[in-house]
N, C-alpha and C positions, 0 to 999 in steps of 0.2 A: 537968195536961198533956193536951193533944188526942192522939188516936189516929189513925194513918192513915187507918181506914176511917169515921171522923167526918170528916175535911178530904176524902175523894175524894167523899163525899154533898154537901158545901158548897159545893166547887168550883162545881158545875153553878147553884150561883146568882150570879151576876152579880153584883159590884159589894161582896160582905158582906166579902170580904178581900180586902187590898191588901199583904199583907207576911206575915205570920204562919204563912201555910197552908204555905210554900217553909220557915219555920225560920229565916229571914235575921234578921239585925240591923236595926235602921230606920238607913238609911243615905241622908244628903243625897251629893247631887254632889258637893259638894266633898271632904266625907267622901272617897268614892270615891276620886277624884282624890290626896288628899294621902295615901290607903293604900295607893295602886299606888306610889307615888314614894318614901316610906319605907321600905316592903315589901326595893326592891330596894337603894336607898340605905342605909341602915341595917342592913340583914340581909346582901348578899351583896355589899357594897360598891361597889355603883355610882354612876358619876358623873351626880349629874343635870344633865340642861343645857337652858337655854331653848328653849322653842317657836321657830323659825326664822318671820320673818314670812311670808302666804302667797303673796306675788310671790317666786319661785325665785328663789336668788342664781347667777346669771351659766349658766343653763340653758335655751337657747331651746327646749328639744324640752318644753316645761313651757309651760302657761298660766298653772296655778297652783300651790302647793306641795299636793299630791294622796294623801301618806301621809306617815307618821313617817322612813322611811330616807329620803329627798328630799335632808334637807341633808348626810349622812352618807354620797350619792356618791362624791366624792373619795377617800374611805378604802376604800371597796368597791371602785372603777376603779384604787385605787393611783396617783392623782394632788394627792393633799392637799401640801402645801408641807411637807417634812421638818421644819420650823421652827415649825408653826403650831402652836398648844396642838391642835387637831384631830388630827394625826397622833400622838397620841400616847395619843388613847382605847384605852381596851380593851373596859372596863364603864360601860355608858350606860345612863340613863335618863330618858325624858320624854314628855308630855303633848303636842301637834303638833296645831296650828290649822290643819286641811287643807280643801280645797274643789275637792268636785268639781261641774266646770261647764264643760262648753264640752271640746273636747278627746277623747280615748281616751276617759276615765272620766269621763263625762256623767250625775250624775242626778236633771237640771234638771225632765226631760219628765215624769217618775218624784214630782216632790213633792206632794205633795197629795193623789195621788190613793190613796196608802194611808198607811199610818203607822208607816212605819220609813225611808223615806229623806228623804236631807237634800242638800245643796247645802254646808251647811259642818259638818262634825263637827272631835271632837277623837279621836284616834288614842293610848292609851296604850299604851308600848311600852319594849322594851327590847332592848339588843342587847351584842353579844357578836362583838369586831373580835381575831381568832386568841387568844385566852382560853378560854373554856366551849366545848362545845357539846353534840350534842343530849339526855345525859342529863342535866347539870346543867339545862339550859332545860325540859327536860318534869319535872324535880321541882320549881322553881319556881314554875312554872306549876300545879302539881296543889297546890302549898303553899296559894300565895295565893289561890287560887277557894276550895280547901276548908276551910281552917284559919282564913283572914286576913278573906274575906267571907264563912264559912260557910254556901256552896252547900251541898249535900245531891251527893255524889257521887253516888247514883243516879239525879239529873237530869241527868248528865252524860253524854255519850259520843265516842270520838276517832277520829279519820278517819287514814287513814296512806296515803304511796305505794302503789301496787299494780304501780308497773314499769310499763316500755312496751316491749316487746319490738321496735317497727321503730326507737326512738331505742338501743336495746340496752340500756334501763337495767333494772335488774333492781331487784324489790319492797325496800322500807325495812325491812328484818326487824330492823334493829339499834332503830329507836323501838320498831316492835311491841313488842320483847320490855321496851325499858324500859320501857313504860307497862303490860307486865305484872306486871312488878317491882316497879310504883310499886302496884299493884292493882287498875287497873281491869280487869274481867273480860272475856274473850276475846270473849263476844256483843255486847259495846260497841266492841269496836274491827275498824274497817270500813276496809276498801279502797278507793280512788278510785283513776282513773288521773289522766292528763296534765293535764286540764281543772282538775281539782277538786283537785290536791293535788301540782301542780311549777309552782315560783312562776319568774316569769321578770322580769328588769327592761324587758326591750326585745326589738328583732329578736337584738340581741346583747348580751353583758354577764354580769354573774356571776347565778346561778340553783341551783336545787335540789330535793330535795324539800322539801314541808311536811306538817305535822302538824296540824289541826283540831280543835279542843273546840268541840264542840256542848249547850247548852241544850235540857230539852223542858222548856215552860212548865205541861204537865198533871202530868206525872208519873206514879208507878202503877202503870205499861203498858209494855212493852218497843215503843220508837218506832226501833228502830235502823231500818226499814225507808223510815219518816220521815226520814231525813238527809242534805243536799243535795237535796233534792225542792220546794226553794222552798215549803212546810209552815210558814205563820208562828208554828205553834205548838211547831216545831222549828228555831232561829236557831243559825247560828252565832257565837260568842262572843271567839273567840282563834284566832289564828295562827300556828305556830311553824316561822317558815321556815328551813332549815338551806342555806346557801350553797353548794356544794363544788365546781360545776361553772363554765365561763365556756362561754359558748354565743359560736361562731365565725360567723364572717358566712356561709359555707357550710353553715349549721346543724348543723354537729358539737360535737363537747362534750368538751371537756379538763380536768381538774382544776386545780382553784385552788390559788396555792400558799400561801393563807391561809385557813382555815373560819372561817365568821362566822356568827354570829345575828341572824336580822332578827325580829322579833314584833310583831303590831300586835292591838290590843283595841279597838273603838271603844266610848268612855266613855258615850256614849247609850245605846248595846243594853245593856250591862252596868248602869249605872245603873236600867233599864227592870226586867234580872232582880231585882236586888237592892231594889228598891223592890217586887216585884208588880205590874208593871207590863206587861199584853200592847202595847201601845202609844208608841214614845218620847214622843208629845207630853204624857202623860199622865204622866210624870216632872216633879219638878221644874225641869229644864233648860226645860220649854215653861210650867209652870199657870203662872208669874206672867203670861207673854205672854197666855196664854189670858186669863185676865180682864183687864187692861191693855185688849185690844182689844176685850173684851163690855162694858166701862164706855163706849168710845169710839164701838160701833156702834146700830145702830140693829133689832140682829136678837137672838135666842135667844142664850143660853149656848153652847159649847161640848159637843158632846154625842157625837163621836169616830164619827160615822157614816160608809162609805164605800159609792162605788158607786151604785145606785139608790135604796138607804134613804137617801141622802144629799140631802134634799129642798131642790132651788135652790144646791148645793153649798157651800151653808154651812161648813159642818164643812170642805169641802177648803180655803176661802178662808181658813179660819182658820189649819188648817196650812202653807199659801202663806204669807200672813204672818207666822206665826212663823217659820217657818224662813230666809226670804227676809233678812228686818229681820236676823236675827244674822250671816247670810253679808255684809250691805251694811255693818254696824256696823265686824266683823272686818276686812274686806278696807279701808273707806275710813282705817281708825286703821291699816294697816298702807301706806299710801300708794297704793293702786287704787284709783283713782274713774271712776265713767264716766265710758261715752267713746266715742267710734268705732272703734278696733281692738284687737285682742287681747285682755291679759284685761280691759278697761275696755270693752268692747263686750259682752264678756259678763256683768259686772256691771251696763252698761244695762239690757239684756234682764231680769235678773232683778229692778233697781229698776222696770220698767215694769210686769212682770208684778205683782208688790207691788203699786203701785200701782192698778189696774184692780182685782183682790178685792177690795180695802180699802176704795174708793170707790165701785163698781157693787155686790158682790153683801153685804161687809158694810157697807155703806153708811153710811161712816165719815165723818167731814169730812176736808176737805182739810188737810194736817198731822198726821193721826191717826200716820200712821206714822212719821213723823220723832219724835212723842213717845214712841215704845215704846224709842228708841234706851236712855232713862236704865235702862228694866228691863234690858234685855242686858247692859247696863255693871253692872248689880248681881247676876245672875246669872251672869256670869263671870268680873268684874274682881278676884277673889280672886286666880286664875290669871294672868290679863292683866292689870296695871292700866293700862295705855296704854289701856285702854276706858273709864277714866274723865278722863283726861287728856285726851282728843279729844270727849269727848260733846258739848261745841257744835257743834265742829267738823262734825261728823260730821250732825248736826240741818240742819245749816245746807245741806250739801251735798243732803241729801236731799229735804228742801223746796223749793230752787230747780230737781232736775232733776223734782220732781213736777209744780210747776207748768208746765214747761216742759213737759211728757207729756201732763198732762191736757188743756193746750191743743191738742194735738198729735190728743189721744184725740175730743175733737170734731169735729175733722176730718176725721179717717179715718173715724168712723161714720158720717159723712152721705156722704162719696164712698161708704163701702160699700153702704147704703140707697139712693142714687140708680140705683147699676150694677144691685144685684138689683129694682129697679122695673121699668129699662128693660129686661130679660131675660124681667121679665110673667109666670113663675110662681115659685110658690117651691119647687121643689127645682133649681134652675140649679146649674149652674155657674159657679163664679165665675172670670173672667179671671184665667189670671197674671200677666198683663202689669201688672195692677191691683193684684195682690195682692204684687206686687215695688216695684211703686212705694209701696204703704203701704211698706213694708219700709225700703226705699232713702231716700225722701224723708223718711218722718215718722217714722223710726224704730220702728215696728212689730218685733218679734220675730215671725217668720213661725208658730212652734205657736200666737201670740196671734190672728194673724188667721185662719188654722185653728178654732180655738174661737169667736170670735165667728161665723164661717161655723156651725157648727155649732150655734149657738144660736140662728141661724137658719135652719135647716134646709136650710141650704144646704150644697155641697160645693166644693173648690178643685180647681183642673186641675193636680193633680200633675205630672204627666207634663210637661206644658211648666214650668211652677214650676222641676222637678229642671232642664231643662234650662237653663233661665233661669240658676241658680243655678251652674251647671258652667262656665255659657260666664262669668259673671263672676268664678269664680274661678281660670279659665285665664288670664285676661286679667289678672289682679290679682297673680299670681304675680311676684315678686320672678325676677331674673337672676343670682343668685348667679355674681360672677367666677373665673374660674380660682384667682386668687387668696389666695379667699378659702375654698376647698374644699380642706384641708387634712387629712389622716390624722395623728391622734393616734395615742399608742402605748397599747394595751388593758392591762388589767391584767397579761395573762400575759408582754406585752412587758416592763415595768415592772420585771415578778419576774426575767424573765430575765437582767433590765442587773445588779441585786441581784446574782443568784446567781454571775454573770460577777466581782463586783467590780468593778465602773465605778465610780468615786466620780461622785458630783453634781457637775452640771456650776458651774463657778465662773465668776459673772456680774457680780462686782465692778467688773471692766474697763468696764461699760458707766457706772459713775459718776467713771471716773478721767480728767478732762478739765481745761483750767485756760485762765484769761481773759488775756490777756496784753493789757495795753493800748492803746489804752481800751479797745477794743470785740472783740477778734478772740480766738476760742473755739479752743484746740487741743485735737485728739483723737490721741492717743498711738496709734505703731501696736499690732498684740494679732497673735499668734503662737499658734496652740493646732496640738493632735494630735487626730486622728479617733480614736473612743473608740468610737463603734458606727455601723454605718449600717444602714438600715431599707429595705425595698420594702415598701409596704403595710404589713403585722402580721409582716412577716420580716423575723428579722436573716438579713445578709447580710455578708461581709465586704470582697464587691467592688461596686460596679456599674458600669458601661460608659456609652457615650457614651448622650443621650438619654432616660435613665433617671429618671424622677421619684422621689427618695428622701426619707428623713428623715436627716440628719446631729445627730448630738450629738458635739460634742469637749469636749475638757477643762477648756476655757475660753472664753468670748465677751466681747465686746463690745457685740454685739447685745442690745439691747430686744427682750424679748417681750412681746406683747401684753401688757397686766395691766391695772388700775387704770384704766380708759375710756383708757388712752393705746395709740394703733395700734402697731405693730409697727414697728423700724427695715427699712432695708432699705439694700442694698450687694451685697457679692460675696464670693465668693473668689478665691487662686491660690493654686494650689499650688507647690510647693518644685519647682524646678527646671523650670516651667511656667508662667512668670511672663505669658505675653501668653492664655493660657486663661483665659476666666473665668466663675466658676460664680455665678450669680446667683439672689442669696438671695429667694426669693420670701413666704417670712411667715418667721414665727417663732412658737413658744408654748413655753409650759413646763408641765411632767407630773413630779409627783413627784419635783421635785428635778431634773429634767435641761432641758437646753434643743434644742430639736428646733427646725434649723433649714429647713427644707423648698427642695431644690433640684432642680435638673433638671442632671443631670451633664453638663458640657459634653467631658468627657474619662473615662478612664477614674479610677475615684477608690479607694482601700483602706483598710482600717483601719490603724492605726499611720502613717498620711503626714501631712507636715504642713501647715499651711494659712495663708494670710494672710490676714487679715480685714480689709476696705476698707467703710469704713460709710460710708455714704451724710449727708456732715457736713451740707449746708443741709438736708436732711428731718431730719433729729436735730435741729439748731441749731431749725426751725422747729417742732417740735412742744416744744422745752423752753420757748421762748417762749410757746405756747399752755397749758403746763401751769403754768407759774409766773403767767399771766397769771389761768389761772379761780382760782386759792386767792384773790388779789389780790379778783376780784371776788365769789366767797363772800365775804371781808372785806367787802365797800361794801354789798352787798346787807343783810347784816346790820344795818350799821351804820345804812344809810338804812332799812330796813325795821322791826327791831327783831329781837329775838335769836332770834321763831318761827320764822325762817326756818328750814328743813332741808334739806339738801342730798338730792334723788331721785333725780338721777345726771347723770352727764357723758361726754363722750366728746371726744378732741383729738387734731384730725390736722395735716398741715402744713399745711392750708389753712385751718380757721377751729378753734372749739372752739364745743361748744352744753353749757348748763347748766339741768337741768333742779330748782324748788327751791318750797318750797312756801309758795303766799303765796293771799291769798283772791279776790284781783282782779287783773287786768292791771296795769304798772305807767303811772302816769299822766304826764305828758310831765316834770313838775319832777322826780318821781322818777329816771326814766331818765336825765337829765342830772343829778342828783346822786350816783350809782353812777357814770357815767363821770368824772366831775370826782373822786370819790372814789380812782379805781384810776387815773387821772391824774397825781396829787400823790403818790402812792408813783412812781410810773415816772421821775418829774421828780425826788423825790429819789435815784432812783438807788440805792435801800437795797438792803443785801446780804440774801441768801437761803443760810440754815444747814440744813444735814442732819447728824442724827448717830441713831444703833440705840442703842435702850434698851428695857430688860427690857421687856416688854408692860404689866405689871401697874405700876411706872416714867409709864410714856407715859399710859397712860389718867387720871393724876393733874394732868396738867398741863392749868395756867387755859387756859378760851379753847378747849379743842382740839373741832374740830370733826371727828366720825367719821361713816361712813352705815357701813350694813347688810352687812360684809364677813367674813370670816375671816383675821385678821391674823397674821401671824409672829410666835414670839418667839425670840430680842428683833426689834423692828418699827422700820423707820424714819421716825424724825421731821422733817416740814418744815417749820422759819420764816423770815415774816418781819421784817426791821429786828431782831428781838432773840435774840441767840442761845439754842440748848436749853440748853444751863446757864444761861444768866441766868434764863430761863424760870422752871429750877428751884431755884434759889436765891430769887430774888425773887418770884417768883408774881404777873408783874404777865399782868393780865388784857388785850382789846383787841386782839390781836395775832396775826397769820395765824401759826394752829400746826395742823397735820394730818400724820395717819399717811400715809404718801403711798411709794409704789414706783418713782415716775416719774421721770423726770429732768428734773431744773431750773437753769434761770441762776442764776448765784451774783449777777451783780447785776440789777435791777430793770429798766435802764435801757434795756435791750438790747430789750424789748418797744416803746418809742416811743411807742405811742398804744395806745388799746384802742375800738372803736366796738363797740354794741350796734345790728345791722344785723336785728334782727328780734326778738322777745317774745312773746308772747299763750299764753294759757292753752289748754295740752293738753288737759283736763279741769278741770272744775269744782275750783279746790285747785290745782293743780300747773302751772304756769309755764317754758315752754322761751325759754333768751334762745340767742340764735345769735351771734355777736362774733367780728371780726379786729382785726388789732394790722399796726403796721409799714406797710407801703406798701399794704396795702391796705383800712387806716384809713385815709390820705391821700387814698386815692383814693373813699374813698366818701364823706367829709366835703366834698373837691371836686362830687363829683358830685349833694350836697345844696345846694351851694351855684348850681351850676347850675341846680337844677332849683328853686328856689327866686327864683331872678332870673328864671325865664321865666314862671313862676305873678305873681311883680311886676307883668311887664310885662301879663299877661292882666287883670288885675286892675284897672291904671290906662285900659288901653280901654276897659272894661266900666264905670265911674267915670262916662266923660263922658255926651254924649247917647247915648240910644237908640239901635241900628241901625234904621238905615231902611226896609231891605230884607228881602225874606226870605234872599235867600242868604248877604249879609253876617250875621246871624244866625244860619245855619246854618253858616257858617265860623267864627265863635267858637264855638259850643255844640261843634264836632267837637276844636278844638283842645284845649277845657278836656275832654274825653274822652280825647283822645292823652297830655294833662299827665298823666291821672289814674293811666292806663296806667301812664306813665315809672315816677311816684310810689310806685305800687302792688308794683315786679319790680324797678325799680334799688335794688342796697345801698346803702343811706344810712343816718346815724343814725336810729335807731325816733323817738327824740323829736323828729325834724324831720321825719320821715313823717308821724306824725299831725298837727303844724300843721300842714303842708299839705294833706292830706286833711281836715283841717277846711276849708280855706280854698277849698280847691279844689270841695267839697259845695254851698259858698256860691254861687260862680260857677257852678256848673252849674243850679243852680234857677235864677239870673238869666238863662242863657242861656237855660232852658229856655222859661220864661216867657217871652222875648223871642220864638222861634218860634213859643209856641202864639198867642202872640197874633196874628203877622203872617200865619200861618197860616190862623188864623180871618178876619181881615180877608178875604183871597184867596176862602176857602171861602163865603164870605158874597158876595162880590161873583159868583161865580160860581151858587150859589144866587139868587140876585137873577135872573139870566140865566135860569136854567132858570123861577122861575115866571114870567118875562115870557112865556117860549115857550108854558106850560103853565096857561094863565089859569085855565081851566076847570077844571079837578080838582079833587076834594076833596081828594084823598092822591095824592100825588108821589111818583115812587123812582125814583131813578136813582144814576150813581156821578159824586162828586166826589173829584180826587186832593188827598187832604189827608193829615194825621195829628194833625190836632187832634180836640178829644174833641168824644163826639154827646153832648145830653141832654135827655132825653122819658121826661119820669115816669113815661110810659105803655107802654112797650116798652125790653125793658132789654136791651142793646149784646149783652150776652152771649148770651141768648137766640135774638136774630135772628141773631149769627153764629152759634149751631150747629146751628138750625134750617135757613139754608139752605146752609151748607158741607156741612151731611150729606146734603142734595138733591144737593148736587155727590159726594159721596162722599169728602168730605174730612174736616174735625175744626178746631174752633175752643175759644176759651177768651178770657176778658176778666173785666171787671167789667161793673156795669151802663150805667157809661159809656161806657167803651171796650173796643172787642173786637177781636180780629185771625182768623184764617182761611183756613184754602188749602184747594182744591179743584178738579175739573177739568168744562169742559162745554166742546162744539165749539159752543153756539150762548147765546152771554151775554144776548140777550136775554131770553129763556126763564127765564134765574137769574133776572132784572133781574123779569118775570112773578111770578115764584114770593117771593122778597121780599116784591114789593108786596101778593101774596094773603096771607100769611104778619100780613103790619105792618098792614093792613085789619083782619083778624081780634083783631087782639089790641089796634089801638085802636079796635075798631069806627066807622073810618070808610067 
């Protein structure tokens, strides 16, 4: 057996222990992973439950799922659906595929350059929803470190509240003393304030103190003075956040009337102590990567240098692409692929940045990085196996936006190189105006051209950049409608309704409607009582005229948002106020109740009663849009095959869009085989069944198609043509079955048509079709028809002879541009857009061709004139009005225009044949002069 004072002399040599000197077990990652999970599962009976994928389920204030409690919102905020298996956790536990990138918790900037952060980690965690709290969580926690992975308690040390006396909260002495109890010694346990040890979810929301276990990687020594000092040789390791407060939009602080445990562990850091690891990439979660990419490069090993030892930045580009490839692997297998906004813009950004290490400094070939995809997939897919289920997929995606980058990457370094030539020293400044347009045009991630600047020793004009960047994202700002800015009830609302006894609002009424024939939909009237009314985050029992409130009664009618379907909309009147009307401006639902957001047109109480007037053709027209998309989920399938996956949707009375995941746009026979498909359902007129069955029931049935949601139990089920009992009795497969909240036509027929009025791929993988039904399918199939006899008649002119003339050929060439227009903006079937946009492409190169030539004819006979005049020269310049192309191998278009446009103090741009140019002089001659010395020079005549 080794002796302390033998391991503190060893220590100081580098590289001779990797495990042994700390006392640990040899522990793989996975190891790790599946002894945090049994740990709690097993021992103190927690439920473990799947990683949540990392696009947030129905959370815009999220770019991407950023910690373990993420999907476990709802039960924090007190708005989880009474019914859902979610409401009813207590004791959880799981492992959480989080990515931080883009957003609050950013640390994109931060990879590479040392060697502990990451872009995507795993978060193991556990929690505790009004169950345990903070003594059972901190013996837990001191179990499994010391007992389960056998730390060495004296590397250990805990952080606790310290109070904040202007928020009025007074120090955590209730942890202190348990983690006294539990035995760790008084000089280990340290005080933080606000910053460092009171977790908050948001501006507002539930929060508390926490509790912090700290790692020293030496040992030996008393480092408490080391802790939170950003000391990488002092980490912290676990998080024990104890919930008890809700922070008020006025930043005060009121008690919850549930205590939770939230704890977060990220599996790297921890995996790094447990293996002897000062380094994560130097875990097994990174060395397959590391050498996967030293087989593929054309540089040294892996050698974990940072900073200036870091010679040509080798060693960063390696942790760039490890870390980058696992975040792109994660996120494209959980349906984010790049893209242009949101989180699909910022997984560009970080597939580009991948890109450029991998190919510039580890000078990998091109595809190197889509081949590291199969090592992630076996270095995680223990945990996740969806990462070995998508590995083509995912290869596939990444190769075609590389190549798309790299093309991209030659181009922006030669405009970079041009600009800092013409600036003539090197340490310029580089334009922003330039340094936006990489950005904007060629997709640049702006720290990327920062860095290239800098490896040119050059610098960026910040200042204008920021500014650049301010005015475009004032401009790019969304308008949020009155409408659509609506006050939810906070958790302490929620507890209130609870503690009042308000039963949940019953929303049944909104499915109880019936077809009377053939075709005419009644909606039963609904009668309910005022059960609470809200101003802001206050119950109130009255409010008055003008008053914007929340109404919950005892019963609705009303749709609430859910399920991509918008909200109903209609009115009230009250009892004995029948010509007053209060109009329902949204709806949503929290925890079981239905909050209908109104502006009081009279005075309104609780206990009065109310009539509810639903707005039937907006209801009639979004159940037609919602019974219409399952229809074409069905056809999509059927004509694509069964990979399809539904990504999401949304259905309002005007159209429905369906987002689903396929590898390429759909091609013209496609897209008329999905409408012909959802066609011949509509034409039979087949009924549409719903009936609630147990969850665990539902998910056994053939055919059923589900996305990424938190379901009710029991859940209702939607088909069609075959009833949910035939379903389940017979098990025939084929057949539109989904879990679905929405409200739908019982028969088929009532939709009429269905047109796909638009498609194309959001991103590389993922597929948005946009579709109407009813009259304005009619109208857009008309309007294809239309516009398809004028493209005819363009067609049959262009047939015969030649136009003669210039102008007569410039009045076709403008028409077959006006066609192109109509073609391009009018809803029309997609699959008779693009013939025509074939067709239409054709006819404009003819027309075009038809001008340049008669063009040239003109340009030439008027050239003939000038050298009659000008016998004698060797070189000629003057202007002729044309817009046919120049071509002189010996001076190239482009050139001469920005040579002498910039004489004028203007700006030009072309090719070498043709070029275009503006600029300003009171004496055109003088240009006309400067030209000619210009085109002299460079053909030496």
């Amino acid at each position: 057996m080794l002796k302390p004072g033998l391991l503190r002399s060893v220590r100081a040599l580098p590289g001779l222990f990797s495990r042994s000197y700390c006392g640990v077990p040899d522990f793989s990652s996975q190891r790790v992973r599946r002894t945090f999970v049994d740990f709690f599962q097993q021992e103190h009976g927690h439920r473990p439950v799947p990683s949540a994928p990392v696009r947030p389920r129905g959370d815009p204030s999220l770019l991407f799922v950023n910690a373990g409690m993420n999907q476990f919102k709802p039960i924090l905020l007190g708005t989880a659906d009474p019914r859902s298996e979610m409401a009813a956790y207590r004791r959880v536990v799981n492992s959480q595929k989080c990515v931080r990138a883009g957003g609050k918790h950013n640390d994109l900037e931060d990879v590479g350059r040392d060697v502990s952060h990451h872009t995507f980690f795993e978060m193991l965690g556990n929690w505790s929803f009004g169950d345990y709290f903070k003594e059972e969580a901190c013996s837990m926690a001191w179990s499994l470190l010391t007992e389960h992975y056998g730390i060495r308690p004296d590397r250990l040390y805990v952080s606790y509240f310290a109070g904040d006396a202007a928020s009025g909260l007074p120090a955590d002495e209730e942890t202190r003393q348990i983690w006294l109890d539990i035995g760790v010694p008084a000089e280990r346990l340290l005080p933080f304030g606000l910053q460092e040890n009171f977790w908050e979810m948001g501006d507002s929301g539930p929060c508390g103190p926490c509790t912090e276990i700290h790692y020293d990687h030496l040992g030996g020594r008393n480092a408490a003075m080391l802790v939170n000092t950003d000391c990488p040789d002092v980490v912290e390791i676990w998080n024990l956040v104890f919930m008890q407060y809700n922070r008020e939009a006025d930043r005060s602080l009121r008690p919850l009337p549930q205590l939770s445990v939230d704890t977060g562990m990220g599996l790297e850091r921890l995996v790094s102590v447990l293996q002897g690891k000062r380094s994560n990439y130097d875990t097994d979660l990174f060395s397959p990567l590391m050498a996967a990419m030293q087989q593929r490069s054309r540089v040294g090993a892996y050698r974990g240098r940072t900073g200036g030892a870091d010679d040509g930045r080798v060693d960063m580009a390696y942790r760039v692409v490890a870390d980058h490839v696992r975040t792109l692997t994660v996120c494209i297998a959980d349906g984010v692929h790049p893209g242009m906004s949101g989180p699909e813009l910022v997984l560009r950004r970080i597939l580009r940045r991948a890109v450029r290490f991998s190919v510039e400094v580890l000078q990998a070939p091109q595809g190197a990085l889509a081949s590291l995809v199969p090592t992630v997939a076996h270095i995680l897919g223990d945990a996740y196996p969806e990462l070995h289920r998508e590995t083509d997929r995912i290869m596939e995606i990444i190769d075609e936006n590389e190549a798309q980058f790299l093309s991209s990457l030659q181009q922006g370094r030669r405009l970079m190189d041009r600009t800092l030539q013409r600036a003539g020293r090197e340490d310029a400044v580089f334009p922003a105006a330039v340094a936006w347009s990489l950005h904007r045009n060629l997709g640049f991630p702006l720290d990327l051209v920062e860095l290239m600047l800098e490896e040119r020793g050059a610098r960026l004009d910040r200042t204008e950049l920021d500014r650049l960047t301010d005015s475009h994202k004032r401009g790019s700002e969304l308008q949020v409608s009155q409408s659509q800015v609506m006050d939810g009830l906070d958790v302490l609302s929620l507890a209130a309704l609870q503690r009042l006894g308000v039963p949940h609002t019953d929303d049944r009424p909104k499915y109880r409607f019936s077809l009377e024939e053939p075709d005419r939909y009644v909606f039963p009237a609904c009668r309910a009582t005022v059960q609470a009314l809200y101003c802001g985050q206050t119950l109130v029992s009255e409010v008055s005229e003008g008053q914007r409130c929340g109404v919950v009664l005892d019963r609705t009618c009303f749709y609430a948002e859910a399920g991509g379907q918008s909200h109903d909309q209609g009115y009230f009147t009250r009892d004995g106020l029948q010509d007053v009307l209060f109009p329902v401006e949204a709806v949503l639902q929290a925890g079981g109740y239905v909050i209908h957001q109104v502006t009081a047109a009279d005075t309104l109480k609780t206990g009065e009663q109310v009539h509810l007037h639903l707005d039937q053709a907006q209801r009639l027209a979004c159940m037609v849009k919602h019974t219409a998309t399952h229809l074409l989920n069905l056809a999509l399938r059927r004509v694509l095959g069964g990979g399809v996956q539904q990504r999401g949707s949304h259905v309002a009375a005007d159209r429905l869009r369906f987002d689903f995941s396929h590898k390429d746009s759909l091609s013209v026979c496609e897209l008329q085989q999905v409408e012909r498909c959802v066609g011949d359902i509509i034409t039979q007129n087949q009924p549409v069944y719903s009936q609630e069955l147990p969850l665990q029931t539902a998910r056994s049935l053939p055919g059923l198609r589900t996305i990424d949601e938190v379901y009710p139990d029991p859940v209702r089920v939607v088909s069609v043509a075959v009833s949910v009992a035939e379903l389940l009795e017979v098990q025939t497969d084929g057949a539109s079955v989904e879990l679905c909240c929405g409200t739908h036509l019982l028969k088929t027929g009532a939709i009429q048509d269905l047109v796909i009025v638009s498609e194309r791929q959001m991103v590389k993988g993922i597929s948005r079709i946009v579709a109407v039904t009813g009259d304005q399918a009619r109208q857009a199939r008309e309007a294809g028809q239309a516009l398809a006899q004028d493209v005819d008649s363009l067609s049959v002119r262009l047939s015969g002879s030649a136009p003669s003339c210039l102008d007569a050929a410039q009045r076709l060439a403008k028409e077959a541009g006006v066609l192109t227009d109509a073609v391009d903006n009018t809803p029309v079937p997609q699959w008779q857009r693009k013939e025509l946009q074939s067709r239409l492409k054709t006819l404009q190169r003819t027309t075009n061709t038809a001008v340049r030539r008669l063009e040239g004819r003109e340009a030439a006979v008027k050239a003939q004139a000038l050298l009659q005049r000008n016998r004698q020269k060797m070189l000629l310049v003057d202007t002729v009005d044309s817009d046919s192309l120049s071509d002189s191998a010996s001076l190239s278009a482009s050139d001469w225009a920005v040579a002498v446009c910039r004489q004028l103090g203007g700006s030009a741009g072309g090719s070498p044949t043709v070029a275009k140019g503006t600029g300003s002089s009171g004496d055109i001659t003088e240009a006309l002069r400067w030209a000619e010395e210009y085109a002299r020079r460079k053909t030496q005549l």
